[in-house]
C-alpha positions, 0 to 999 in steps of 0.5 A: 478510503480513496483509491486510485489506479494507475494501470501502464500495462499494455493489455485490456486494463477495464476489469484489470482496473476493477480486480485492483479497486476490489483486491485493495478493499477487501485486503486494506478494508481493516485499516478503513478509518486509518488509510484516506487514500490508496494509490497503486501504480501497474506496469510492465518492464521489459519486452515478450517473455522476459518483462516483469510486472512492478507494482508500486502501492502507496497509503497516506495515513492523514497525520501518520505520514505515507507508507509505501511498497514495491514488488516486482513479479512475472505474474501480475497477481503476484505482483499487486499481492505482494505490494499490497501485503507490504503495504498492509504490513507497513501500515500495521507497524506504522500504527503500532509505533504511533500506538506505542509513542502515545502510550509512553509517558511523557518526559516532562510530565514524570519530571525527567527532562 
């Protein structure tokens, strides 16, 4: 799984950069052979006190499509695990429709066309 981190926060990022690479395979480390990228995007909106964090978090699932998710939090921990639990939960109910697609019979098989 390849994830890239897109940190626009106007603070020291290195370990910021590191924290988000961990957080993202240890929390979609489950979906390793479904998920072949992760993109996650950081930045602040507004100034001092009153800026908010938004997290935006994207997974390409090869054939299944991309599933995406947003969070917006003051803190930015907060942010990136909410995005990240989105994330996760999109991803389940992506490969449990799939999963659920490919179990059903076919309509030209049974002869209902």
């Amino acid at each position: 799984m390849r994830i890239l981190v897109h940190d626009n926060v106007k603070r020291d990022h290195h370990s910021r950069t590191d924290y988000v690479t961990d957080l993202v395979e240890e929390q979609l480390g489950r979906f390793e052979s479904t998920v072949s990228q992760v993109e996650l995007s950081l930045f602040s909106e507004g100034h001092n006190s009153a800026a908010v964090t938004h997290c935006h978090v994207s997974a390409s699932l090869g054939p299944l499509g991309v599933v995406a998710a947003d969070e917006r939090a003051a803190e930015e921990h907060a942010a990136i695990n909410g995005a990240l639990g989105r994330l996760a939960r999109g991803i389940i109910k992506r490969v449990e429709k799939r999963q659920t697609l490919d179990q059903q019979p076919d309509a030209a098989a049974t002869g209902f066309i």
